[in-house]
TIKOLVEX-310308 format. One record per residue (C-alpha): x, y, z. Coordinates in nm, 4 decimals, padded with zeros to 6 digits, m for minus. Layout:
<recs>
<rec X="X" Y="Y" Z="Z"/>
...
</recs>
This chain:
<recs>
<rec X="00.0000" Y="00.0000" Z="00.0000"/>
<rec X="00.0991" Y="00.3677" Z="m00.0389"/>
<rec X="00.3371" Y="00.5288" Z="00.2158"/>
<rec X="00.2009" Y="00.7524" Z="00.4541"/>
<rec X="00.3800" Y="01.0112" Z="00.2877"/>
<rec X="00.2269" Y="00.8928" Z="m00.0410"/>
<rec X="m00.1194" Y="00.8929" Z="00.0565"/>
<rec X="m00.0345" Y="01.2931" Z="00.1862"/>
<rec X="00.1267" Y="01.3731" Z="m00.1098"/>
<rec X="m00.2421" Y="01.2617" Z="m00.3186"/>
<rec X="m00.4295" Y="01.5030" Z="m00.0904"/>
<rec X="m00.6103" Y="01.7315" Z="m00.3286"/>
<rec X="m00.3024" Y="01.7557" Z="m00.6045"/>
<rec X="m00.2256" Y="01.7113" Z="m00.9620"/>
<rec X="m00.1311" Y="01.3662" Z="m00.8821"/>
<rec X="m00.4863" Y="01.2556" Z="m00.8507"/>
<rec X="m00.6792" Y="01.2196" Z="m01.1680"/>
<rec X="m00.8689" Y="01.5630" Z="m01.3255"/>
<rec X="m01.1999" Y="01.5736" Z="m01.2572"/>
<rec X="m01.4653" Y="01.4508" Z="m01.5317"/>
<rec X="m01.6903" Y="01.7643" Z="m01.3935"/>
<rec X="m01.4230" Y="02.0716" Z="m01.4210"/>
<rec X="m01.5889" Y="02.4040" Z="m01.2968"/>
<rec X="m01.4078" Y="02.6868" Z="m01.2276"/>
<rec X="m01.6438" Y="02.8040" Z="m00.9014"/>
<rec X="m01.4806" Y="02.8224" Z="m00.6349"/>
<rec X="m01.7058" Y="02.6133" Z="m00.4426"/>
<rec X="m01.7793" Y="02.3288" Z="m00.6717"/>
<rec X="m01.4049" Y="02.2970" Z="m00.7548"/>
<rec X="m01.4046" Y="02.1348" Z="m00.3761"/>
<rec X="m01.6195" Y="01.8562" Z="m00.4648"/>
<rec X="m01.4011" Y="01.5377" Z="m00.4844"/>
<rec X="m00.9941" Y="01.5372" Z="m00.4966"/>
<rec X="m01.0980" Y="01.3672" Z="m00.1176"/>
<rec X="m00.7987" Y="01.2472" Z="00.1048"/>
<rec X="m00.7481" Y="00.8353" Z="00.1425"/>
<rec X="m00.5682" Y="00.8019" Z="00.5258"/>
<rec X="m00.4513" Y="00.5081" Z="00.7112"/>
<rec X="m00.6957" Y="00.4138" Z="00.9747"/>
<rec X="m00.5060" Y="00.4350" Z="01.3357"/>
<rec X="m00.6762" Y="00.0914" Z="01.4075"/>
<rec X="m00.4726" Y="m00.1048" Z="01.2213"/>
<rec X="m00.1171" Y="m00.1547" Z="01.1402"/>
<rec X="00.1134" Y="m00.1059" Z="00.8675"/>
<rec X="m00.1126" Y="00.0602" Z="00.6626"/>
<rec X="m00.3469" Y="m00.2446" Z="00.5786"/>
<rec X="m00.6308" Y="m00.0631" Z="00.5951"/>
<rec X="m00.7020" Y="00.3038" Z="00.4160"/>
<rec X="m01.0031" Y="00.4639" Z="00.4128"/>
<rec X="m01.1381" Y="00.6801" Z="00.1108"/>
<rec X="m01.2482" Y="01.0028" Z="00.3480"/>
<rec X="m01.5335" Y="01.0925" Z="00.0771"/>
<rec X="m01.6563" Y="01.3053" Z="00.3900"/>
<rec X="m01.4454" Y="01.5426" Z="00.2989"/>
<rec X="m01.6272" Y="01.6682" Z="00.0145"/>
<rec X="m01.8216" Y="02.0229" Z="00.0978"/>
<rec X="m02.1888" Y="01.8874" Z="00.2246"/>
<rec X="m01.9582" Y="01.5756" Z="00.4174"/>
<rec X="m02.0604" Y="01.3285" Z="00.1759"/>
<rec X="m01.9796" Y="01.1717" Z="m00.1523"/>
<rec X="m02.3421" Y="01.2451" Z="m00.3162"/>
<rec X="m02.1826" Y="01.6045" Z="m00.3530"/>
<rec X="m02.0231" Y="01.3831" Z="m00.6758"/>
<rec X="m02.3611" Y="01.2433" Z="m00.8254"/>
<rec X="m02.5381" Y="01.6025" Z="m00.7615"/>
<rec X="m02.2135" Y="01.7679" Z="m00.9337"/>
<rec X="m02.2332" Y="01.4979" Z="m01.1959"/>
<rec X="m02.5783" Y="01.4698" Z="m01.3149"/>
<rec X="m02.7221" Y="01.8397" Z="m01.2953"/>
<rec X="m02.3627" Y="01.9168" Z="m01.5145"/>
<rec X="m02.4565" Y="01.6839" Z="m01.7648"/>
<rec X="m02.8958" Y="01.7793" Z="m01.7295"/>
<rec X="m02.7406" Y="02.1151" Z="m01.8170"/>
<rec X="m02.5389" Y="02.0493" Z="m02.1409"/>
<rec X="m02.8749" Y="01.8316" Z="m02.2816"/>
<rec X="m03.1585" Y="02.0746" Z="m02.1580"/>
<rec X="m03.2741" Y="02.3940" Z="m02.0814"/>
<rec X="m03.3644" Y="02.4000" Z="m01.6972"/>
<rec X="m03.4515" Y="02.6477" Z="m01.4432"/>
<rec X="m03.5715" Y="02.3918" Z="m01.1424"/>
<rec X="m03.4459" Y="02.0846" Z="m01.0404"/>
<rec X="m03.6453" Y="01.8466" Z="m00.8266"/>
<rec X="m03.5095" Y="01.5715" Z="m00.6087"/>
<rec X="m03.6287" Y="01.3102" Z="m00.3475"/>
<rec X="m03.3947" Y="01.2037" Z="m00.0715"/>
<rec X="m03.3640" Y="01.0961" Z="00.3110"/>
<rec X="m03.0546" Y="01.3485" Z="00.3356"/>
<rec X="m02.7491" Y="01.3192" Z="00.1753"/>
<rec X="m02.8464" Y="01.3608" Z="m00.1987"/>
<rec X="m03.0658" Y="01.6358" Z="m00.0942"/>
<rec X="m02.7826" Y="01.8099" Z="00.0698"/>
<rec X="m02.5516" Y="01.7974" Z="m00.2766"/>
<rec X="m02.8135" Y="01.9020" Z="m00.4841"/>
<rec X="m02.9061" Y="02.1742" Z="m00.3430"/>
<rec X="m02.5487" Y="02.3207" Z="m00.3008"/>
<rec X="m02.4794" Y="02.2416" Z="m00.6452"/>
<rec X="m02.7985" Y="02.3961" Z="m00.7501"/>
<rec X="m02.7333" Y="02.7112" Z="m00.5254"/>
<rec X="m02.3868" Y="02.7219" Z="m00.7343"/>
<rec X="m02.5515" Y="02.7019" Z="m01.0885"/>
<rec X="m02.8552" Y="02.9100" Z="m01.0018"/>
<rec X="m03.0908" Y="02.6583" Z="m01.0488"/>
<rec X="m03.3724" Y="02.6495" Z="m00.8450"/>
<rec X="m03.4165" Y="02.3923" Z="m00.5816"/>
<rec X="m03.6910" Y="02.1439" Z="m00.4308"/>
<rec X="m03.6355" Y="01.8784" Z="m00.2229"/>
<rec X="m03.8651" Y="01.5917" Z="m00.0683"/>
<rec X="m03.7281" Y="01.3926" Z="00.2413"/>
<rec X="m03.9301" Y="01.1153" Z="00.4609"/>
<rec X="m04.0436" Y="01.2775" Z="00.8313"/>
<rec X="m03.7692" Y="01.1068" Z="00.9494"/>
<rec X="m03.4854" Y="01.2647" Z="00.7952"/>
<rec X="m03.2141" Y="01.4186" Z="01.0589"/>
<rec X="m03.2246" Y="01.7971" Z="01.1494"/>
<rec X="m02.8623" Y="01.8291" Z="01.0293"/>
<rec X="m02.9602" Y="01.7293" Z="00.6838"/>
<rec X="m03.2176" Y="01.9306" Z="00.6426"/>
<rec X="m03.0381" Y="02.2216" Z="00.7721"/>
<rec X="m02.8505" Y="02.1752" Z="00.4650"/>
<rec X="m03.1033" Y="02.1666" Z="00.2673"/>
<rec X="m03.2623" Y="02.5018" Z="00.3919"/>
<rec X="m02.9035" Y="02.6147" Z="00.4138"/>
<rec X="m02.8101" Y="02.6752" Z="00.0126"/>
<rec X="m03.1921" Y="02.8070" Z="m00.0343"/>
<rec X="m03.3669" Y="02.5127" Z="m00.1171"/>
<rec X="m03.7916" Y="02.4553" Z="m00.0718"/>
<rec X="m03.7809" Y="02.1468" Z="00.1587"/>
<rec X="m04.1145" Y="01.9318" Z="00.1538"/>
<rec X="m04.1106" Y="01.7031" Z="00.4794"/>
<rec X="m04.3382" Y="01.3687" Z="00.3408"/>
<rec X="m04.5263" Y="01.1399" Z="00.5852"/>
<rec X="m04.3776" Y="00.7769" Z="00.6263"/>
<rec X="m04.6314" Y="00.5945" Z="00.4260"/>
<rec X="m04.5587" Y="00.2903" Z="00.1774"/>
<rec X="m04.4114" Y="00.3690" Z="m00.1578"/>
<rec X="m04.7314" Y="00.3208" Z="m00.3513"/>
<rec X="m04.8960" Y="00.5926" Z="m00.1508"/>
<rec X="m04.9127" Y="00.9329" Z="m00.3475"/>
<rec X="m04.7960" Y="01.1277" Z="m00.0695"/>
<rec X="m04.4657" Y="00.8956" Z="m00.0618"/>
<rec X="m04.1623" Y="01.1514" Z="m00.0622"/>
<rec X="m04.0350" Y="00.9844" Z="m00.3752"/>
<rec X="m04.4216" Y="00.9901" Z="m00.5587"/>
<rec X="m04.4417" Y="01.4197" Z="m00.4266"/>
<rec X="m04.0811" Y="01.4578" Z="m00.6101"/>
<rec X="m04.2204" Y="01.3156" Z="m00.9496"/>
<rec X="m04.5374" Y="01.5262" Z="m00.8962"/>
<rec X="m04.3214" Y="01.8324" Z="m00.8308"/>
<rec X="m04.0912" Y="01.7168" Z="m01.1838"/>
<rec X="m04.4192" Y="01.7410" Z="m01.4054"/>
<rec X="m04.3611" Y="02.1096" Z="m01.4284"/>
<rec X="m04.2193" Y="02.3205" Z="m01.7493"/>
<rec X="m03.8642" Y="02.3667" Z="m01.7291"/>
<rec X="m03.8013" Y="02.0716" Z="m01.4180"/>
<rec X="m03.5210" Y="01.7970" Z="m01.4032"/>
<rec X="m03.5508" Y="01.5260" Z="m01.1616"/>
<rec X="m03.2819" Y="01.4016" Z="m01.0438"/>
<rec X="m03.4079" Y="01.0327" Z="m00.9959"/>
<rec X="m03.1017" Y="00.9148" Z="m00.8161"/>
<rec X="m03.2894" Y="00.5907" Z="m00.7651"/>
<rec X="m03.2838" Y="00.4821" Z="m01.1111"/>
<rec X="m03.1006" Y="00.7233" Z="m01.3354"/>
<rec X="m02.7619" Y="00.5731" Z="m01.4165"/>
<rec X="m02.5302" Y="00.8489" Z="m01.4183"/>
<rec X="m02.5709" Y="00.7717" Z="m01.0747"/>
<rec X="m02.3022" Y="00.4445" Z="m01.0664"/>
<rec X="m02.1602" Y="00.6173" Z="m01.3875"/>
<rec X="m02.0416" Y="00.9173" Z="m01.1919"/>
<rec X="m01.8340" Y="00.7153" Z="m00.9983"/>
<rec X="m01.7051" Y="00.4912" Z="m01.2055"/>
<rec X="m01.5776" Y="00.8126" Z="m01.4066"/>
<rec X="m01.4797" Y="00.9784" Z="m01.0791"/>
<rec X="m01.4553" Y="00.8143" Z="m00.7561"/>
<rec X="m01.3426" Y="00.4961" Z="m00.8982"/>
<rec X="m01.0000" Y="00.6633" Z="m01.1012"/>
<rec X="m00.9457" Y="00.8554" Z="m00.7532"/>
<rec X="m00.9383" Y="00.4831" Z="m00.5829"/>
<rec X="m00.7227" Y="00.3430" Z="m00.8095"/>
<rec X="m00.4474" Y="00.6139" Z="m00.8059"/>
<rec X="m00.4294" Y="00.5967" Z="m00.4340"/>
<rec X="m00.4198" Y="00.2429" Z="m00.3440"/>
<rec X="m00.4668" Y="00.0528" Z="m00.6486"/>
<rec X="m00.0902" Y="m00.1133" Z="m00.6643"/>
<rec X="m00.1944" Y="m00.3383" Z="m00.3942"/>
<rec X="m00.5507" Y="m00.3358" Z="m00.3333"/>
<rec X="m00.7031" Y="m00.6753" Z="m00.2232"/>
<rec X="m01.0428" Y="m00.5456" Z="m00.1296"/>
<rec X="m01.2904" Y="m00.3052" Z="m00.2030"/>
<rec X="m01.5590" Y="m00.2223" Z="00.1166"/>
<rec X="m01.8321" Y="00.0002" Z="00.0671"/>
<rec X="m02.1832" Y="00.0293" Z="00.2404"/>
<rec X="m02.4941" Y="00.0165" Z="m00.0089"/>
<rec X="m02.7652" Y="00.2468" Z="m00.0490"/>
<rec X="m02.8675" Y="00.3206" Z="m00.3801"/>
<rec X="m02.5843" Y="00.1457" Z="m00.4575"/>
<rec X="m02.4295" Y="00.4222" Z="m00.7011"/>
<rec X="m02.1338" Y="00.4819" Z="m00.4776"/>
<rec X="m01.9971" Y="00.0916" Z="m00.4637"/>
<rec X="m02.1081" Y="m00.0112" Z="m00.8048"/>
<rec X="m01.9422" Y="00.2426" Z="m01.0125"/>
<rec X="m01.6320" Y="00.2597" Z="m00.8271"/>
<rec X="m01.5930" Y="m00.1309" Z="m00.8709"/>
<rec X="m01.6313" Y="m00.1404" Z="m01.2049"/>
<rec X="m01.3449" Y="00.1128" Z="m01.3087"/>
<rec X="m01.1346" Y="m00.0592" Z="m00.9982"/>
<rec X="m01.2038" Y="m00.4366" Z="m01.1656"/>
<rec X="m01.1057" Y="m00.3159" Z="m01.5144"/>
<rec X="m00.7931" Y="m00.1900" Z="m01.3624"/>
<rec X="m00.7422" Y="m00.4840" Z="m01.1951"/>
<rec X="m00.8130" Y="m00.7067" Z="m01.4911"/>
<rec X="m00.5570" Y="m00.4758" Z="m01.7267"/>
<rec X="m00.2666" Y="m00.5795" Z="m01.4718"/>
<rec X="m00.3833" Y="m00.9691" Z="m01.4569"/>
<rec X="m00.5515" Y="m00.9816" Z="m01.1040"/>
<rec X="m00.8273" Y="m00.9054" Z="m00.9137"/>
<rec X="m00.9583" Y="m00.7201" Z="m00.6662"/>
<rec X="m01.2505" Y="m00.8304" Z="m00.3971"/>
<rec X="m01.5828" Y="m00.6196" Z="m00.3928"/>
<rec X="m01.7710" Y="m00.6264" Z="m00.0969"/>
<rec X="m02.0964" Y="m00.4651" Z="m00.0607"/>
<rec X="m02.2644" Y="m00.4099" Z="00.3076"/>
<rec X="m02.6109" Y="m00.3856" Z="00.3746"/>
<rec X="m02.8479" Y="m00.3509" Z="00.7055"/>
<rec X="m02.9759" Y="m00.6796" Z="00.8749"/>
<rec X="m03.3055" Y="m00.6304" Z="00.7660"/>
<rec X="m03.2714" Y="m00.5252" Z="00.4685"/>
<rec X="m03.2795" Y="m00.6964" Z="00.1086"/>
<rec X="m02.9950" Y="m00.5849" Z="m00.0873"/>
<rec X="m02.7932" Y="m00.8756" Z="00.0248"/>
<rec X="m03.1186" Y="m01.0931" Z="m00.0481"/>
<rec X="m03.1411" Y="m00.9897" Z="m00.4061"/>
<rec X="m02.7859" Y="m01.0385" Z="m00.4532"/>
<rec X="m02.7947" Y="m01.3666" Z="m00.3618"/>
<rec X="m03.1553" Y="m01.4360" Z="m00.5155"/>
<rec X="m03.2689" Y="m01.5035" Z="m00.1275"/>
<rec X="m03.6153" Y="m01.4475" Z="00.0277"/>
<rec X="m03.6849" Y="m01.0882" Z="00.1003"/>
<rec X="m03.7081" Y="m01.0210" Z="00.4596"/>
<rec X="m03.9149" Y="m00.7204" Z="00.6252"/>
<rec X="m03.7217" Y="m00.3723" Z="00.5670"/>
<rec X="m03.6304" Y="m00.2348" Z="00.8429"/>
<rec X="m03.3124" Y="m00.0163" Z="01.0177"/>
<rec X="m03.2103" Y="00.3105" Z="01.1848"/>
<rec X="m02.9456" Y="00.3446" Z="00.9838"/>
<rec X="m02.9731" Y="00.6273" Z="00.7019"/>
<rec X="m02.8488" Y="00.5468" Z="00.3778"/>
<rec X="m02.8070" Y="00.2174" Z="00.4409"/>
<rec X="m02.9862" Y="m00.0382" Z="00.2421"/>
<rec X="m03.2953" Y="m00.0705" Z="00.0424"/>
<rec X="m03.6371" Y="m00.2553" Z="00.0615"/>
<rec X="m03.4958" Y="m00.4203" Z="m00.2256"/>
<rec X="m03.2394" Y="m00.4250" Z="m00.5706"/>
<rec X="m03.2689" Y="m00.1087" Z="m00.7745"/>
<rec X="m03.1074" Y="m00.0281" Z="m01.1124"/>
<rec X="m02.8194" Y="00.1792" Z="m00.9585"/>
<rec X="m02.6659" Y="m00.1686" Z="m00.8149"/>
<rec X="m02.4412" Y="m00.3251" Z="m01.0556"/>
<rec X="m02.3919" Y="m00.6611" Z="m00.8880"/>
<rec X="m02.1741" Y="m00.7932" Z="m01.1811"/>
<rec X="m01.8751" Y="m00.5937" Z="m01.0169"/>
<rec X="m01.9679" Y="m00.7423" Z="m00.6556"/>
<rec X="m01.8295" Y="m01.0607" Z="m00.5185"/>
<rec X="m02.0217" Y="m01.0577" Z="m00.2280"/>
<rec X="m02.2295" Y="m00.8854" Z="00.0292"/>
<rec X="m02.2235" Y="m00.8496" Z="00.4253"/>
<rec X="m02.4967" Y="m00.7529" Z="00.6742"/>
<rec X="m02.4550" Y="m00.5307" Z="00.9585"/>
<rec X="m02.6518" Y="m00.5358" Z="01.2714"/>
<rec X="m02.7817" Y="m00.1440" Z="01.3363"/>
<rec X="m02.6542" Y="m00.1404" Z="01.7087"/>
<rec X="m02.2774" Y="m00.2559" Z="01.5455"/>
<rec X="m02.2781" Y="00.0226" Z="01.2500"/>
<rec X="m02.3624" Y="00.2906" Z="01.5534"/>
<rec X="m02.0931" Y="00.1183" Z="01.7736"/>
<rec X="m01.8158" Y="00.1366" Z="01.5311"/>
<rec X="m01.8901" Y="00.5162" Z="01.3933"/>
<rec X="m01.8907" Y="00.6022" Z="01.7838"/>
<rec X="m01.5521" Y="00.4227" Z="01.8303"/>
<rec X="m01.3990" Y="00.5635" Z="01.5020"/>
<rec X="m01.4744" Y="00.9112" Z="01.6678"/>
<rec X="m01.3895" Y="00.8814" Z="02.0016"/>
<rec X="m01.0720" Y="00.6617" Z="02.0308"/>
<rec X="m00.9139" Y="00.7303" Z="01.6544"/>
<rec X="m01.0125" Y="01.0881" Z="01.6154"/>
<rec X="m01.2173" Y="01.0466" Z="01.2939"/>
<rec X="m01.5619" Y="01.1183" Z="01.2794"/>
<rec X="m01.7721" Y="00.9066" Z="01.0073"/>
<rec X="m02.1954" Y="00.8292" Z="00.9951"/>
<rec X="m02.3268" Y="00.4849" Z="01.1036"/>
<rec X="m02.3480" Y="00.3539" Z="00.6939"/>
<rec X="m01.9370" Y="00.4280" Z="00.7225"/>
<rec X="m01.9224" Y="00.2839" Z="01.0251"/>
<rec X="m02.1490" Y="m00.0161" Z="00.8855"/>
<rec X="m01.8296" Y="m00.0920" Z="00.6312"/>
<rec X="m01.5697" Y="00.0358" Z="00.8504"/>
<rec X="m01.6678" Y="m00.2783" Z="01.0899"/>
<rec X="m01.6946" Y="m00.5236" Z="00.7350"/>
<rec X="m01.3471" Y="m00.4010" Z="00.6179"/>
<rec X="m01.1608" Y="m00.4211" Z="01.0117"/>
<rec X="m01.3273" Y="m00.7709" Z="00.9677"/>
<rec X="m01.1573" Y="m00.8814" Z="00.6575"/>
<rec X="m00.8006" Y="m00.7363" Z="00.7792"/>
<rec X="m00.8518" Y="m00.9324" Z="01.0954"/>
<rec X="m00.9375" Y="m01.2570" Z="00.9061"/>
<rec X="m00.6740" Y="m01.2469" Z="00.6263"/>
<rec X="m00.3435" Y="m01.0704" Z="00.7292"/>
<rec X="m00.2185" Y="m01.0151" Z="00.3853"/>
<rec X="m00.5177" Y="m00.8261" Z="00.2886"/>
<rec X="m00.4598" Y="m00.4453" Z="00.1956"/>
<rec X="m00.8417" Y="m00.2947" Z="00.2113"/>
<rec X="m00.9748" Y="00.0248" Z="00.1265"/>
<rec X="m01.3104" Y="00.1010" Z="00.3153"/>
<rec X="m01.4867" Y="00.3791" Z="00.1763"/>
<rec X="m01.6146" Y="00.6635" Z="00.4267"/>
<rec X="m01.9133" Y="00.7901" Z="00.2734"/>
<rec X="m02.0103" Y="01.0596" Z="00.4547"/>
<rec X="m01.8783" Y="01.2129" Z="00.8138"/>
<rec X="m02.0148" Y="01.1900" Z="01.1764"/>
<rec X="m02.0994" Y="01.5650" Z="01.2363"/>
<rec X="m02.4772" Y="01.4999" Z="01.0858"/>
<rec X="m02.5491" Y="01.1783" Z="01.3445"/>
<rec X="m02.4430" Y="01.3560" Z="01.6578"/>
<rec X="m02.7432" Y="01.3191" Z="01.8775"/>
<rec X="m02.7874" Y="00.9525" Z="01.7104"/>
<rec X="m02.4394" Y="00.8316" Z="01.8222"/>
<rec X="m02.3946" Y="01.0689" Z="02.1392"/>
<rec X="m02.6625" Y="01.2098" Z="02.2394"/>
<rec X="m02.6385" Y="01.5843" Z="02.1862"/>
</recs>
């Protein structure tokens, strides 16, 4: 793996690939370039983790928001862009919105954190707070966001099914992956969501891979009860249902490219908290629950196979989950 002086040296310089996205505001230039460290748990370096909280809203869907409303833009003539999300996507769009003058409306479940939302409301965005009711029901936050999309002029996001969602990354996130650990990479960790974030980055990473006659092992982690790990392995669905945000689905969605994953992992809610709290309070590195979720995954595999080199990816930081992991 990369030196520690490496992995410095890659910190937002010309050593990392150019971004696919290149703006010259001064805000959006921030998005991406993110730092890969050495987590203090583990010795000799085994174990890096990509620090995607590091982009401006904390969280790697700055990348998809930056991504698709750049490339909405260069087909169409928009004025509004519409998006559902429980936080993070919600957050990215409407900062990159707020940068491109777009304007900006959001639909999140009840249950979405006050810290999300704040940014949300922060870059200027309408915010409409949806009832937790099943999908089919028309005031579902994702059904009020394609209602909202019907109007003249309106882009929807769609980060559920539109694929410049895994594309993004595998443009982006994945070449950034690559240049900082990709000489000795064994394993790939990621938690799952939409599953843009994982998927994407895979692919470019296993093409890599491939090119130099090797491979390198995917791993996707999911909730307990949740069902991407069921559709993955073409199991029964079980009832969907954690307190982790942004961590696993109800079921597979077109976003998930499971041709580039070897397997999956499931994560008890109680264990994801557990691990972002210890990540924060006895390493000094402050990472969400869904991090924390594939933080445990990834110290698993290093503890289980002492020649493995992994990089866990942090997907967004622990500031937004304080009063879920401490309290306050």
């Amino acid at each position: 793996m990369p030196t520690d002086a490496t992995i410095r040296s890659l910190d937002r310089t010309d050593a990392l690939p150019a971004s696919p996205f290149p703006t010259e505001d001064p805000v959006l230039s921030q998005i991406g370039d993110t730092p890969m460290i050495p987590y203090p748990g583990v010795g000799d370096g085994r174990l890096l983790c990509k620090m995607e909280s590091e982009n401006p809203t904390r969280s790697m869907k700055d990348r998809i928001a930056m991504g698709i409303l750049t490339e909405a833009l260069q087909e169409g003539d928009y004025d509004t862009v519409v998006e559902a999300s429980s936080g993070n996507t919600a957050g990215g769009v409407a900062l990159v919105a707020n940068r491109l003058g777009l304007t900006c409306k959001l639909t999140c479940p009840e249950g979405t954190s006050p810290d999300k939302i704040g940014y949300m409301k922060a870059f200027g965005a309408e915010v409409h707070q949806c009832p937790d009711v099943d999908s089919d029901h028309p005031d579902h936050y994702r059904t009020v966001a394609a209602r909202l999309a019907e109007e003249e002029g309106t882009f929807l996001v769609d980060q559920y099914h539109n694929q410049s969602n895994p594309g993004v990354h595998y443009q982006w996130t994945g070449p950034e992956i690559w240049a900082q650990a990709g000489g000795e990479m064994t394993h790939l960790v990621s938690a799952m969501g939409t599953g843009g974030l994982l998927s994407g980055s895979a692919r470019h990473v296993k093409e890599q891979a491939e090119a130099e006659g090797r491979d390198v092992t995917v791993v996707g982690v999911d909730a307990e009860c949740s069902n991407i790990s069921t559709a993955f392995y073409d199991d029964e669905p079980v009832p969907y249902d954690t307190s982790v945000e942004g961590l696993g689905k109800g079921g597979d969605l077109p976003t998930m490219w499971f041709d580039y994953l070897d397997e999956m992992r499931d994560i008890a809610d109680e264990q994801a908290f557990q691990q972002a709290r210890t990540s924060a309070q006895e390493h000094g590195i402050p990472i969400g629950p869904s991090a924390g979720a594939a933080l445990s995954v990834a110290l698993d595999i290093c503890a289980q196979d002492p020649n493995a080199r992994v990089v866990s990816i942090v997907c967004d930081g622990g500031e937004q989950y304080f009063d879920a992991l401490f309290g306050v």
